[in-house]
N, C-alpha and C positions, 0 to 999 in steps of 0.2 A: 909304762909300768904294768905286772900282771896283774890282775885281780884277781884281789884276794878272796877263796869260796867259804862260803859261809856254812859253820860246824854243826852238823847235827847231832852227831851221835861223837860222844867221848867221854873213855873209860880213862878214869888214872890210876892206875897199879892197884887194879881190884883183885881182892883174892878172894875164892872159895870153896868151902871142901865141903861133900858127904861124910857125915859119920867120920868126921878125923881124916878121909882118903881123900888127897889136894885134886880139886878138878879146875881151879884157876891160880895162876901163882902171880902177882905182881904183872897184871896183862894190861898196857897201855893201847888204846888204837883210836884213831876215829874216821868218822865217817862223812862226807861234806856231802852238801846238799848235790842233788842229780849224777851222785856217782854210784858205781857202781862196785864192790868191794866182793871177793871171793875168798872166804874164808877155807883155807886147806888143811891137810895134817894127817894123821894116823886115827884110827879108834880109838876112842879112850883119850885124845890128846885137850878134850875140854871144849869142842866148838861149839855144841848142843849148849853146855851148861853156859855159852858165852850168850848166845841168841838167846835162850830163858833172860838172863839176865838183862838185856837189850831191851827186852819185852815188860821188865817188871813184873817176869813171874818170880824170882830168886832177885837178894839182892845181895850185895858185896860185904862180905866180911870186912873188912878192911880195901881201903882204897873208893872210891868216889866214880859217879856215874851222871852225864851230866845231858839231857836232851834238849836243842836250842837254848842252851844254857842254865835249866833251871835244873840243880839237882834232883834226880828222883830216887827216892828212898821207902823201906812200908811207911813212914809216918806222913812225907810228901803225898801218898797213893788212897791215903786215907781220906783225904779229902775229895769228897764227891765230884766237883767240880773239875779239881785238878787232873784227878785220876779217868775222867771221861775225854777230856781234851787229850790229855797223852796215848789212849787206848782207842782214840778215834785217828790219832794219828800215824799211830804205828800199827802196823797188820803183821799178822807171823801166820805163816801155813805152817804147819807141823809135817814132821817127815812121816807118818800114824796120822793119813788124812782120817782115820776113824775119832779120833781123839776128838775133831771140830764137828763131827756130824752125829745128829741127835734129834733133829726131827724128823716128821711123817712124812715128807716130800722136798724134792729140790727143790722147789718153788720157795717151800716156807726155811729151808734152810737158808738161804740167799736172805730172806726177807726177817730174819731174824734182829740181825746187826742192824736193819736201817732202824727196823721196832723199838732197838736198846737205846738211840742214840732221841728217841723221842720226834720222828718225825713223820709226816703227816701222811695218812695212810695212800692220798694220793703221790706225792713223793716216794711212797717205800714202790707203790707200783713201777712207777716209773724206771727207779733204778732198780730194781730186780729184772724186768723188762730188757732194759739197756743191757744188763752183765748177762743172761740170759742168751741175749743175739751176739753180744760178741766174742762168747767162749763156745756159741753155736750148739746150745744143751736145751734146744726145743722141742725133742725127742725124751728127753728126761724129768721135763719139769714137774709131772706129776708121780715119778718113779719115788719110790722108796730108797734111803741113802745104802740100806742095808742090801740093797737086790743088785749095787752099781759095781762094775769091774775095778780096777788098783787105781786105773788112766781116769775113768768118768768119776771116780770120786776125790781124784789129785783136783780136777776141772773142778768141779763142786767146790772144793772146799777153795780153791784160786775165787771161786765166782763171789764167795762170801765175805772175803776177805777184800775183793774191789769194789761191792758194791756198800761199802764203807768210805770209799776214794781216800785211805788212808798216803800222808805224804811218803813214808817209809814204808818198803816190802822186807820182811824179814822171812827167808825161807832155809827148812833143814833140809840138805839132802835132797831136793824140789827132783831129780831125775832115780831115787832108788825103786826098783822093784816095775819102774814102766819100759813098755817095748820099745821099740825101735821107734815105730812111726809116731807113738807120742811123744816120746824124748825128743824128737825130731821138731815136731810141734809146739811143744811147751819152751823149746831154745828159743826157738823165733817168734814164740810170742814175747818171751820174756826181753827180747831183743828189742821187741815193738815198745814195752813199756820202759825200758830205757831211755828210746829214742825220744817216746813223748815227755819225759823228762822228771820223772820216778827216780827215786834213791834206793839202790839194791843192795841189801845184805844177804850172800849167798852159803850155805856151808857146804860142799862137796866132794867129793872122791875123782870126780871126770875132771882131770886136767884139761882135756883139749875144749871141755863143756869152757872153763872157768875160763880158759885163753881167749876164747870167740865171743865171752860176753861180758868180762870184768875190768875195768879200766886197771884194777890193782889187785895183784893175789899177796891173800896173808895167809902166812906159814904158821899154823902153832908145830910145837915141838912138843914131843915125851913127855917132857919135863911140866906141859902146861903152861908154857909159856908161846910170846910170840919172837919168832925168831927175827 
């Protein structure tokens, strides 16, 4: 018999609009533990506002949202408890690495997230340290997030988002706007944290990106919907 993978992320025919203009229409999907998922489509076809949603920044007009099974809704998120386990668990990099970066140095940007999650100033070392050596930003740690290129501040904000060790990666667009040799980079690392056994929700434009790292590509359409 197969085994069966255990559901992390699933939407039921959630819809949501701006201002009356539909950006999700009845969108069912889910997402199982250690897979990796490549969300597709055209501009405008709703993938950002899906990943928002994912994250518990927007939630569903209608239709239901549900993470290892427990609905999350504003009024679920309200609660302190619930709303720090769920946001310790999901990490989202933004396509606008500026949106996450807001302190005096990469060091304390890294070390922010472990600060929020209340834990002990030798632990925040440690894992700032660790994400530090392994995104190889030893050269940056006391730089300003403002003074950093497109590529060192994609890194930066990847670095903040792991040294959370969040179960889920949720990224927009994680290859827009970088060159060659980081695009190059940031595939095969992201390929690394597949392999280590990370659950990836990706949105992109590179076909051949999503082909070489996504066990499944999902298509929205026009319409906002998933095809």
């Amino acid at each position: 018999m197969t085994e069966e993978k255990e559901k992390l992320i699933e939407l039921d025919r959630v819809c949501f609009a701006y201002d009356g203009q539909i950006a999700l229409r009845y969108v069912s999907l889910c997402v199982c533990k250690r897979e990796c998922v490549a969300l597709m489509g055209d501009n405008g076809c709703g993938k950002s506002t899906l990943l928002k949603l994912v994250n518990g920044l927007i939630f569903p007009e209608e239709g239901r949202f549900f993470f290892h099974g427990r609905e999350i809704t504003e009024e679920t998120l309200k609660d302190s408890r619930f709303s720090k386990w769920f946001h310790q668990k999901m990490g989202f990099v933004f396509q606008n690495s500026d949106i996450q970066l807001f302190c005096g140095s990469v060091w304390e940007e890294i070390a922010f997230g472990p600060r929020q999650m209340g834990l002990s100033e030798e632990e925040v070392v440690v894992r700032v340290e660790d994400v530090i050596s392994l995104l190889k930003l030893e050269k940056l740690r006391d730089r300003a997030p403002y003074h950093l290129s497109g590529g060192e501040k994609r890194k930066t904000a990847l670095a903040c988002i792991l040294s959370m060790n969040p179960e889920v990666l949720v990224l927009d667009e994680p290859l827009a706007g970088l060159d060659r040799r980081t695009r190059e980079w940031l595939t095969d690392f992201l390929m690394e944290l597949k392999e280590a056994g990370k659950t990836l929700l990706i949105s992109t434009h590179d076909e051949e990106f999503a082909r070489r790292l996504a066990d499944r590509l999902v298509i929205m359409s026009e319409e906002h919907e998933i095809l």
